[in-house]
C-alpha positions as a Markdown table, in Angstrom:
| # | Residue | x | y | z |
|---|---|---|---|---|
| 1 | Unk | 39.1 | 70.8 | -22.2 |
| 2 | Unk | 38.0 | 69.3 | -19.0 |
| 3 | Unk | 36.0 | 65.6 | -18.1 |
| 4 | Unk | 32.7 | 67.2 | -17.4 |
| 5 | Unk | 32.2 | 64.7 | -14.5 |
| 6 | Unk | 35.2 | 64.7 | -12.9 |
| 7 | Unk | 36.8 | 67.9 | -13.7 |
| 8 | Unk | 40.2 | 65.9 | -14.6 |
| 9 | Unk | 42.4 | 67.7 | -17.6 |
| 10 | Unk | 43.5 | 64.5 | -18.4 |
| 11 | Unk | 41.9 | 62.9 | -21.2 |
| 12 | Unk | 42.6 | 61.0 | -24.2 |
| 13 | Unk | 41.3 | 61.3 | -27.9 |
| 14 | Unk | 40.0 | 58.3 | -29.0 |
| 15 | Unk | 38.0 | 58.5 | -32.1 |
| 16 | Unk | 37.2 | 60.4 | -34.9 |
| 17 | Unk | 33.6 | 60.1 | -36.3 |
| 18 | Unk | 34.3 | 59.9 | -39.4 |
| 19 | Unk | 30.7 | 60.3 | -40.4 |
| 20 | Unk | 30.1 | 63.9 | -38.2 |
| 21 | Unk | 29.0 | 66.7 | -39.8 |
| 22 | Unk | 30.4 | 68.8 | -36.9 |
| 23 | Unk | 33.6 | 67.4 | -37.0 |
| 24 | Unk | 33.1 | 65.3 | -33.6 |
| 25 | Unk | 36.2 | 63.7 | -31.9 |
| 26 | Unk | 35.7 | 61.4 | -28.8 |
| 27 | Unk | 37.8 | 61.9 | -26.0 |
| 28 | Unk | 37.8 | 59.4 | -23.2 |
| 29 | Unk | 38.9 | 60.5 | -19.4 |
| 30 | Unk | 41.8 | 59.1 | -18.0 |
| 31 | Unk | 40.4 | 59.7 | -14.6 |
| 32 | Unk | 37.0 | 58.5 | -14.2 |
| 33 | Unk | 36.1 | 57.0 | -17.5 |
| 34 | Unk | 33.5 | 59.3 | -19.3 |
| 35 | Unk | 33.5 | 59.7 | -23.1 |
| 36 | Unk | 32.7 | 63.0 | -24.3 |
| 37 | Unk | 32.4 | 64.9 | -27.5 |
| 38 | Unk | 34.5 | 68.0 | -28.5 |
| 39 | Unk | 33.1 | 69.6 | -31.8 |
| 40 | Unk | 35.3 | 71.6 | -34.8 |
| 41 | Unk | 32.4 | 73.3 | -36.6 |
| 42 | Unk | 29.2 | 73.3 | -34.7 |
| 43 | Unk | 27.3 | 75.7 | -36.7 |
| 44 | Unk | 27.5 | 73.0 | -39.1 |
| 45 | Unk | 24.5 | 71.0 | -36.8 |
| 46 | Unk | 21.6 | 70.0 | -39.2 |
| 47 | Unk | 17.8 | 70.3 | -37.8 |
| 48 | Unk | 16.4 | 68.2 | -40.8 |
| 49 | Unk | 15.0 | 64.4 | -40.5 |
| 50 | Unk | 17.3 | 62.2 | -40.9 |
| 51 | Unk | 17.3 | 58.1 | -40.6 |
| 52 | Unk | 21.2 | 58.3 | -41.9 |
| 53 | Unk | 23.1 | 54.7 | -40.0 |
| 54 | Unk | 25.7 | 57.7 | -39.3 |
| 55 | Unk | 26.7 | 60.7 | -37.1 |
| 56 | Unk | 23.9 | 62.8 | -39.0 |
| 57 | Unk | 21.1 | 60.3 | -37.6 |
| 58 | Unk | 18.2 | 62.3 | -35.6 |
| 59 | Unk | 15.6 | 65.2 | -35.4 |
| 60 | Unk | 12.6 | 62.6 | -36.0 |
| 61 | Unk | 12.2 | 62.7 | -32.1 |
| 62 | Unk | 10.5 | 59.5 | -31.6 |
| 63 | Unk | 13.0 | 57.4 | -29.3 |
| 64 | Unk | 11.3 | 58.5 | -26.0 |
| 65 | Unk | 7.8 | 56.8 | -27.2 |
| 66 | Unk | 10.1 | 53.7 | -28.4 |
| 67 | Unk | 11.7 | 54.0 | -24.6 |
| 68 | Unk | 8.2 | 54.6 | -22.8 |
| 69 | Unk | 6.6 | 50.8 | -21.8 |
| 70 | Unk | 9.9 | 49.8 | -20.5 |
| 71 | Unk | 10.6 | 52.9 | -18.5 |
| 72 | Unk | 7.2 | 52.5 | -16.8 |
| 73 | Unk | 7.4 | 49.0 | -16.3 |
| 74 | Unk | 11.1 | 49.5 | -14.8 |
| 75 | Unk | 9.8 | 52.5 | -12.6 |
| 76 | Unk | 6.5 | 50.4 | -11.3 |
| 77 | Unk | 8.4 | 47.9 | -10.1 |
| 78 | Unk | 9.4 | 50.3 | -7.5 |
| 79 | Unk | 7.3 | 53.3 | -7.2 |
| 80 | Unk | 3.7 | 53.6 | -8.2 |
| 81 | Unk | 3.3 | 56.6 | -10.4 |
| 82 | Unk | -0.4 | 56.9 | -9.6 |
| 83 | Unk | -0.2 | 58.1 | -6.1 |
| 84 | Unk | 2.6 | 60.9 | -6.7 |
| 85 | Unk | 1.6 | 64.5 | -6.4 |
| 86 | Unk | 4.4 | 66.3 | -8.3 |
| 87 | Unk | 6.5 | 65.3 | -11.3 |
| 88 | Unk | 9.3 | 66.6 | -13.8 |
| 89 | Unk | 9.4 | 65.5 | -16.8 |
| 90 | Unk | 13.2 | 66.8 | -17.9 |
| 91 | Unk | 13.1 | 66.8 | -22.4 |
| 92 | Unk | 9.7 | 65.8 | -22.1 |
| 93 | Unk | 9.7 | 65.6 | -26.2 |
| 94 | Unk | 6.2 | 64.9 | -27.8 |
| 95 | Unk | 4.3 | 64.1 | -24.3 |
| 96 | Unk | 4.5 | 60.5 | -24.3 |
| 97 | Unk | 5.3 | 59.7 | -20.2 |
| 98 | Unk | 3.0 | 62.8 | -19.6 |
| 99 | Unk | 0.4 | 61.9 | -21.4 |
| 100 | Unk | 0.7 | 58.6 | -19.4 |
| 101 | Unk | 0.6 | 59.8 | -16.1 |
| 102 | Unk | -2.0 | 62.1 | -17.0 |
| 103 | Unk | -4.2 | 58.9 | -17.8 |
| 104 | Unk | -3.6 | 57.3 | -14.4 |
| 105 | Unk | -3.0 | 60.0 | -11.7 |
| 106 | Unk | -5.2 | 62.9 | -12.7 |
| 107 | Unk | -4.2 | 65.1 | -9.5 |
| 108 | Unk | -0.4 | 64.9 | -10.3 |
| 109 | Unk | 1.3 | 68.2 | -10.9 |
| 110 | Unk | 3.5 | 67.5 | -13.3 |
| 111 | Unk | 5.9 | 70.1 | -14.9 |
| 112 | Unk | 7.2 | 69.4 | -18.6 |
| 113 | Unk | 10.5 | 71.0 | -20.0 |
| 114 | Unk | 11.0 | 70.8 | -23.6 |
| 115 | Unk | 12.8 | 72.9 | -26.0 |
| 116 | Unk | 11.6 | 72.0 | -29.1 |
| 117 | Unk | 8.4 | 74.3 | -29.7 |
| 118 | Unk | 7.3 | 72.5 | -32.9 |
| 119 | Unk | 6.1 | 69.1 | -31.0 |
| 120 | Unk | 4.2 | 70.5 | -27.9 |
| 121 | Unk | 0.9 | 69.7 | -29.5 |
| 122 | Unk | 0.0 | 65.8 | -28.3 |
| 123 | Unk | 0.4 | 66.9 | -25.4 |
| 124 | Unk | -3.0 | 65.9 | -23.4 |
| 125 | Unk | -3.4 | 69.7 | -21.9 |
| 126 | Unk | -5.1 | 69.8 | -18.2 |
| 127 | Unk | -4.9 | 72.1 | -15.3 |
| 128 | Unk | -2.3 | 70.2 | -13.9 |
| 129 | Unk | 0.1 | 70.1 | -16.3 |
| 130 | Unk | 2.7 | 73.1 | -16.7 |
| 131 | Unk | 4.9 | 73.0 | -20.1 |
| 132 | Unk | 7.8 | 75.1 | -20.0 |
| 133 | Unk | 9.2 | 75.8 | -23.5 |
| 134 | Unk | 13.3 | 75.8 | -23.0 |
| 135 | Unk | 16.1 | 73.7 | -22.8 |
| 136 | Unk | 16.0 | 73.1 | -19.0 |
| 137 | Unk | 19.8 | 74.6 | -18.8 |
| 138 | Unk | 17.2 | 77.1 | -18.2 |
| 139 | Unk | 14.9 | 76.4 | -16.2 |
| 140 | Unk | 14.9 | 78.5 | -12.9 |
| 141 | Unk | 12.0 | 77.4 | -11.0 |
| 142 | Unk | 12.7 | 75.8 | -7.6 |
| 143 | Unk | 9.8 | 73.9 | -6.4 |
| 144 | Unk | 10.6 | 70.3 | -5.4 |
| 145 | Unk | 9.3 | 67.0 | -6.8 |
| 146 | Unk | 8.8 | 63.6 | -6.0 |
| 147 | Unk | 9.4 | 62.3 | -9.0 |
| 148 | Unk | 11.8 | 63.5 | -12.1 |
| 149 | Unk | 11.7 | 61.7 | -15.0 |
| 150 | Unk | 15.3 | 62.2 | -17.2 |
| 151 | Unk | 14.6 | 59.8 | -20.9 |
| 152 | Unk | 17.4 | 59.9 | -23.5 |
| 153 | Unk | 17.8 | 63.7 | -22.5 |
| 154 | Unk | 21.1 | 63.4 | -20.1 |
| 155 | Unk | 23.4 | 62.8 | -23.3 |
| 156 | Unk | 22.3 | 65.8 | -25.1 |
| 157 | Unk | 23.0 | 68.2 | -22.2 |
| 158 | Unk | 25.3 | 71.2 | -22.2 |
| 159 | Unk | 26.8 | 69.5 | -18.9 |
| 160 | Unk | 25.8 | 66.3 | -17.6 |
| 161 | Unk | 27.1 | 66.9 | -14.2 |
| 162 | Unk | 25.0 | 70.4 | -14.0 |
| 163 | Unk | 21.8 | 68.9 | -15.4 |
| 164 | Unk | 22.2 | 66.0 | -12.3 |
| 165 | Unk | 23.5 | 68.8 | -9.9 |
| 166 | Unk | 20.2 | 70.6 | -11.3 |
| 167 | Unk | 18.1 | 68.0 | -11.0 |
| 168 | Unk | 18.9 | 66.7 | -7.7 |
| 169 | Unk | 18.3 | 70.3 | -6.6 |
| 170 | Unk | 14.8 | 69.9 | -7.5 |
| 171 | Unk | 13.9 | 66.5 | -5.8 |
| 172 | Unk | 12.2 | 66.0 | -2.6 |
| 173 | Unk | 13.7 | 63.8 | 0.0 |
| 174 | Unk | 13.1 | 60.2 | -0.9 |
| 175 | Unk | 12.2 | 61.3 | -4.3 |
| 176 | Unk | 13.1 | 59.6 | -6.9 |
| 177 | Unk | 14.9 | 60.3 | -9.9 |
| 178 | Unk | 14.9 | 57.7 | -13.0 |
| 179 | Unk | 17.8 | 58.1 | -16.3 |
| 180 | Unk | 17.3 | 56.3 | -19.1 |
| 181 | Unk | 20.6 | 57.2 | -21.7 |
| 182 | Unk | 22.1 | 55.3 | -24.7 |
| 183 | Unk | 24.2 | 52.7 | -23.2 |
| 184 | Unk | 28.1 | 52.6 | -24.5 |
| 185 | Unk | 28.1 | 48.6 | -24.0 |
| 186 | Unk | 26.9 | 49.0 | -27.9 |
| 187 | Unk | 31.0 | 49.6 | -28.6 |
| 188 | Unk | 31.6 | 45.7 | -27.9 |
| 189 | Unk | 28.6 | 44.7 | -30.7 |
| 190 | Unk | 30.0 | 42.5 | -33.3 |
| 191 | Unk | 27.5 | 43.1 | -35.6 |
| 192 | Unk | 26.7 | 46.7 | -35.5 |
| 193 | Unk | 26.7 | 48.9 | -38.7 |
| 194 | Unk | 25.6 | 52.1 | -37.4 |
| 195 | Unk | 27.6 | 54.8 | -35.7 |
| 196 | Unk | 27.1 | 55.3 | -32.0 |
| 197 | Unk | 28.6 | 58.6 | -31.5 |
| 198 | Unk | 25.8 | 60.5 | -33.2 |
| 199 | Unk | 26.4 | 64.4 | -33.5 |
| 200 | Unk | 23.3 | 64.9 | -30.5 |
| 201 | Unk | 25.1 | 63.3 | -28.4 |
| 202 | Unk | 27.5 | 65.1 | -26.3 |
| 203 | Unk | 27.7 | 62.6 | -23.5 |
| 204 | Unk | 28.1 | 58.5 | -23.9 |
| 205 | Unk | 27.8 | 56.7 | -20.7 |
| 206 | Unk | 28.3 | 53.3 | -19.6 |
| 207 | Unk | 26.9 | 51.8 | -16.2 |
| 208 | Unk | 29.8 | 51.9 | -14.4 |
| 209 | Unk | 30.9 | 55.5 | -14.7 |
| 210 | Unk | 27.1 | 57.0 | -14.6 |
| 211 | Unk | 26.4 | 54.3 | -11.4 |
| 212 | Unk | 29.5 | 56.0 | -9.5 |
| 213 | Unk | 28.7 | 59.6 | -10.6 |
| 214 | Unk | 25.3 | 59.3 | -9.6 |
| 215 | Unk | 26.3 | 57.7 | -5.5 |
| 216 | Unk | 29.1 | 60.7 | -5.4 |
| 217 | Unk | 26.2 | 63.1 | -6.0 |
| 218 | Unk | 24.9 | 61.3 | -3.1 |
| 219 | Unk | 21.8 | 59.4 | -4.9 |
| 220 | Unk | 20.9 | 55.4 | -3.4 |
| 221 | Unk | 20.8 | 53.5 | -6.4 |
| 222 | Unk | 17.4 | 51.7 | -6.3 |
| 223 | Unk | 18.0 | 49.7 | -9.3 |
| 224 | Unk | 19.8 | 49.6 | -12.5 |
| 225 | Unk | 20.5 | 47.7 | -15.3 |
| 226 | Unk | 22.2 | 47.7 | -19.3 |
| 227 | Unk | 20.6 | 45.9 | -22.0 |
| 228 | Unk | 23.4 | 47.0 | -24.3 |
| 229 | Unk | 21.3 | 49.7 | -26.0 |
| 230 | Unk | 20.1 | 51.3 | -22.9 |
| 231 | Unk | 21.1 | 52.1 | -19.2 |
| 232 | Unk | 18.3 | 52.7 | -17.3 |
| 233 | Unk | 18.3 | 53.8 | -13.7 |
| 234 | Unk | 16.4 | 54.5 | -11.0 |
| 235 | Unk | 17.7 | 56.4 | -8.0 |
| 236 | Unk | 16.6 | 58.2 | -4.7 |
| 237 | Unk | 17.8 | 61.2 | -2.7 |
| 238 | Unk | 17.7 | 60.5 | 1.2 |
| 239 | Unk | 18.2 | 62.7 | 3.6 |
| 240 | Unk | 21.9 | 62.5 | 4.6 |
| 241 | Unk | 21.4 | 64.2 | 8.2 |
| 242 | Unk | 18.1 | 62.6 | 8.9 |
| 243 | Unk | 19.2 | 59.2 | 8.0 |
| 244 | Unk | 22.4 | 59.3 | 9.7 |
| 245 | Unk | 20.5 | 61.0 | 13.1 |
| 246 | Unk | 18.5 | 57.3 | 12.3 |
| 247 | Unk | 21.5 | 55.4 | 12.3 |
| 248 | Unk | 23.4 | 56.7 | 15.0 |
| 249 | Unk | 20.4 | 56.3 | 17.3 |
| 250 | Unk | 19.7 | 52.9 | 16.3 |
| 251 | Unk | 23.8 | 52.2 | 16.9 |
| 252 | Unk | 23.1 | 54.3 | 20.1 |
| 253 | Unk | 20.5 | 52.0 | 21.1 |
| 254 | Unk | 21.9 | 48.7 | 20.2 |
| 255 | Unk | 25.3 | 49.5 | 22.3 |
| 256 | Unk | 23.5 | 50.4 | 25.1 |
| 257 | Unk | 21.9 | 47.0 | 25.1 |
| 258 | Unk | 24.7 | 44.9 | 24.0 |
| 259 | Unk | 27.1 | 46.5 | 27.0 |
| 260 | Unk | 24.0 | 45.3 | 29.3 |
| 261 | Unk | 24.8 | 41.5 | 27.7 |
| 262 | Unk | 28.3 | 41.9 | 28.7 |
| 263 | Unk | 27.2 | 40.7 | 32.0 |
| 264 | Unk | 26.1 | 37.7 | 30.8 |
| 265 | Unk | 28.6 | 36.6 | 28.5 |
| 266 | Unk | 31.3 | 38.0 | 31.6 |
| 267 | Unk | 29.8 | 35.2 | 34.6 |
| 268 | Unk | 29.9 | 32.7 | 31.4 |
| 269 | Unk | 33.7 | 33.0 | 30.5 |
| 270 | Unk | 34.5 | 32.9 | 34.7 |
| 271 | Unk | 32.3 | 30.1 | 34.9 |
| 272 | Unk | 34.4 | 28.2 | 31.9 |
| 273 | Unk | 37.2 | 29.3 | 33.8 |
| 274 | Unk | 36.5 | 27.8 | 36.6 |
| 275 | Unk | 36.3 | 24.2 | 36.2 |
| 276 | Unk | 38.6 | 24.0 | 32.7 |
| 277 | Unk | 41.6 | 25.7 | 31.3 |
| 278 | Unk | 40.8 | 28.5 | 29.1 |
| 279 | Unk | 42.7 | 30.7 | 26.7 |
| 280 | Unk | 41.5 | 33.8 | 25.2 |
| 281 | Unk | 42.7 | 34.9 | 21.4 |
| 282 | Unk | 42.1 | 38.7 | 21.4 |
| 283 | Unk | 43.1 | 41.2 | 23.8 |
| 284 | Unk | 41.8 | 44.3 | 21.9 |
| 285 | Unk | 38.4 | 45.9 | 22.4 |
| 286 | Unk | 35.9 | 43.5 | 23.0 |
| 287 | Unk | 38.0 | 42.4 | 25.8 |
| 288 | Unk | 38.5 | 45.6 | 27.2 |
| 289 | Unk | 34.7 | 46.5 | 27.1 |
| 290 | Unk | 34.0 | 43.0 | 29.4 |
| 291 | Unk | 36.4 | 44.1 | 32.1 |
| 292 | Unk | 35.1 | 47.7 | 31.6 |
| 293 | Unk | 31.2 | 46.8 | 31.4 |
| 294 | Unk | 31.0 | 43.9 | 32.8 |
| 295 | Unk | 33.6 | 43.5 | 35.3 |
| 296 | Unk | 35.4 | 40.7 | 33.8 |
| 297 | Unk | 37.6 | 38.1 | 36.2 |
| 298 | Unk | 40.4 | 37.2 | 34.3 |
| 299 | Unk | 42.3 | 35.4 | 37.4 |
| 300 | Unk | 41.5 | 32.6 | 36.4 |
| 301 | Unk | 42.1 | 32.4 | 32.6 |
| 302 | Unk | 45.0 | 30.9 | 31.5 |
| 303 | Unk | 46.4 | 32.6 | 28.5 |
| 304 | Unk | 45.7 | 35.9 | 27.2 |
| 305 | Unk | 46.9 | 35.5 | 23.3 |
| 306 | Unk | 47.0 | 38.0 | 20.8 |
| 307 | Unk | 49.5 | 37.7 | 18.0 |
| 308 | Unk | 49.3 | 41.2 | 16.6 |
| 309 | Unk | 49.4 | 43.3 | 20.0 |
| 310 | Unk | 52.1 | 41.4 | 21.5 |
| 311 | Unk | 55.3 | 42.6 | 20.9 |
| 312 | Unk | 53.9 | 46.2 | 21.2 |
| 313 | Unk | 52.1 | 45.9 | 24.5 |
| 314 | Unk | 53.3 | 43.5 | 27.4 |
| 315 | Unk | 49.8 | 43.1 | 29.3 |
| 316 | Unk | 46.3 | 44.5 | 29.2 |
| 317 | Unk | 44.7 | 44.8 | 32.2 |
| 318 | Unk | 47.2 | 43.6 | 33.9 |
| 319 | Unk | 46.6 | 40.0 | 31.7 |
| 320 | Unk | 50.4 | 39.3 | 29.8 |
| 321 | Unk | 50.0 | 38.9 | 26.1 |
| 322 | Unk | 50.9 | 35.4 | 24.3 |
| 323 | Unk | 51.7 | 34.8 | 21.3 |
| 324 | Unk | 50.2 | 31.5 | 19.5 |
| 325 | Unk | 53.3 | 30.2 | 18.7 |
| 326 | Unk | 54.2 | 30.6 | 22.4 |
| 327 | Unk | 52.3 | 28.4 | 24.3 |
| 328 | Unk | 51.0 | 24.7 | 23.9 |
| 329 | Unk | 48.0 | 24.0 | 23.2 |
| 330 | Unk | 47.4 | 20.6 | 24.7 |
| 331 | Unk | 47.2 | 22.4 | 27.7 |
| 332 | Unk | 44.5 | 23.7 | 26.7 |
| 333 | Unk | 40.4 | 22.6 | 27.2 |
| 334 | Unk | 38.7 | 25.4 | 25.3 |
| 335 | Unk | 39.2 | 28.8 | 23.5 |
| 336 | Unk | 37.6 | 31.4 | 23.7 |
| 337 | Unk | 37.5 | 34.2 | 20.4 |
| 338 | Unk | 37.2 | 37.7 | 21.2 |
| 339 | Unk | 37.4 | 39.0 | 17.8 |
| 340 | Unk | 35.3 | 40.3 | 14.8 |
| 341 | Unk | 37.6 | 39.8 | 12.2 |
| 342 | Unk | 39.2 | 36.6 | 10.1 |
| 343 | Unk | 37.0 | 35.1 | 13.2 |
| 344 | Unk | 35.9 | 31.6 | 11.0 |
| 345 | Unk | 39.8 | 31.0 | 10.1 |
| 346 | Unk | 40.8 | 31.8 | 13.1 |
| 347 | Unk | 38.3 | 29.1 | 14.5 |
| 348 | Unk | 39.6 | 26.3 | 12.0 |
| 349 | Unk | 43.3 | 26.7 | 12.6 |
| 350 | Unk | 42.5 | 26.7 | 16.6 |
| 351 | Unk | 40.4 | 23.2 | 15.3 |
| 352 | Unk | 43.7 | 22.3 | 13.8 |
| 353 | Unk | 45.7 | 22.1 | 16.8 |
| 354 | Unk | 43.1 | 19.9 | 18.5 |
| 355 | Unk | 41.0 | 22.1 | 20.5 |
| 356 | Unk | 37.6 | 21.1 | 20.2 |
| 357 | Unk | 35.5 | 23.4 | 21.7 |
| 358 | Unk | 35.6 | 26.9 | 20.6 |
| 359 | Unk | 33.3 | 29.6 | 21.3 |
| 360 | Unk | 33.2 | 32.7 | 19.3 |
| 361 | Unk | 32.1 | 36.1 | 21.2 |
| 362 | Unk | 29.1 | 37.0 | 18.7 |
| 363 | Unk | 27.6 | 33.4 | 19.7 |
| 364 | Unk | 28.4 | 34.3 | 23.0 |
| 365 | Unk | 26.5 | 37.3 | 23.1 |
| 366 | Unk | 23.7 | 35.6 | 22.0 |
| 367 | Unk | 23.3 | 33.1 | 24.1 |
């Protein structure tokens, strides 16, 4: 047996549902954290009602309608449902989010996948709507959507990681994608009574492993929360290519006109140079990009300090490294930080020897 998520051989038997009709053990992944059910005797599954407070609870099929308000209200928070043009509905059960949608965006194409034949009649039947009668482990259409809706289906999947990996297929970019899935946080109730690891249920997630799972499948997590009983999620595929061509022209961009501010921020240090003694704390790169860009003086600045470099290198630039513990500071009028990290303690101990003016290279550059 393998973690379905992570592929890991590794895991540990947990539990024993004492209450199973399919002889259901719970084994937990050492690696990334997923429970998971293995079954003994699955022809022993029931399809009769049952309200049973164990492993034998289900077939009424009424928790998606229990689910529905809160999903919508969740999902409006961030995407208005009446102005998409193609939807999914993955275990679409008795209707209940279609039938919704339906009411407030007419024009939406909206496929529904359900398995279950016997519960297919609520559904309010237009042109627009498509019902697919299969478990969608079988569904091979590949038209996109904007919009998939997964309710309390995810734990009853063959594989959770295909049905995502499927799913994800089938999204447009910047579509969204929204899980709602029994919540495992139900293991730390003091008060519960009924079993949690119900026979359906093949998958039992809490946030943290289905919140990393669903960023390694490369999904931005919009918003997500656990109310104990349920996770509920709401993600949205981007673009990776066209969103990193975005970035790197933006960092293209923003180089460019920060090595023009270089000048600047260059006659600034020579001019502090000139009338005071200055010392310098980093010799690294954003020194090296003022003498490169901006054709830094450095005659005149006193010390060139960098505690990490020297030792290794002698001089940059042909500037000789100091080390802090070097020099004296009362010899000293003002210091000057070229560096990007541990910048604010750096700043404090240099106030701690008595220098009292300090200036930092990002409030440099904007000067």
């Amino acid at each position: 047996m393998r973690c379905d998520f992570c592929k890991s051989k590794s895991l540990s038997h947990i539990y024993s549902v004492p209450t199973s009709r399919v002889g259901a053990k719970i084994y937990s992944c050492d690696q990334c954290g997923l429970l998971q059910t293995l079954y003994s005797n699955k022809q022993n599954k029931h399809t009769n009602k049952s309200l049973s407070s164990g492993a034998d609870w289900g077939n009424i099929r009424h928790g998606k309608k229990i689910r529905l308000q809160i999903s919508i209200e969740f999902i409006g928070k961030f995407v208005d449902l009446s102005k998409l043009t193609s939807v999914l509905d993955i275990g679409s059960n008795r209707g209940h989010f279609v039938n919704y949608l339906n009411e407030i965006n007419s024009e939406c194409s909206i496929i529904a996948v359900e398995p279950d034949s016997r519960i297919l009649e609520e559904y309010t039947k237009t042109n627009k709507l498509k019902i697919i009668n299969a478990r969608f482990e079988d569904y091979t259409d590949t038209n996109q959507f904007d919009f998939i809706y997964c309710c309390h289906t995810l734990e009853h999947a063959d594989s959770a990681n295909e049905m995502l990996i499927q799913a994800i297929s089938l999204l447009k970019d910047d579509g969204h994608l929204f899980i709602d899935v029994p919540s495992a946080s139900i293991l730390d109730d003091k008060t519960n009574v009924q079993e949690f690891f119900i026979d359906k249920h093949t998958y039992h997630f809490s946030i943290s492993v289905l919140h990393k799972k669903l960023l390694a499948l490369g999904l931005v997590i919009i918003n997500c929360q656990d109310d104990m009983h349920n996770i509920t999620i709401l993600c949205q595929k981007k673009n990776r290519s066209i969103t990193n061509k975005r970035i790197l022209e933006n960092y293209s961009e923003v180089l460019l006109q920060n090595h023009e501010k270089l000048n600047k921020v260059s006659k600034f240090i020579e001019q502090l140079c000139s009338k005071n003694r200055v010392a310098v704390i980093g010799a690294s790169k954003i020194y090296d990009a003022l003498i490169k860009h901006a054709n830094l003086n450095t005659d005149n600045i006193k010390y060139l300090i960098d505690d990490y470099l020297c030792g290794y290198i002698d001089e940059v630039h042909g500037k000789k490294i100091y080390k802090q513990e070097d020099i004296s500071f009362d010899g000293i009028d003002i210091v000057i930080l070229l560096t990007k990290s541990a910048t604010d303690e750096l700043k404090l101990k240099i106030k701690n020897k008595g220098i009292s003016t300090i200036y930092t290279f990002d409030e440099l550059i904007l000067i």
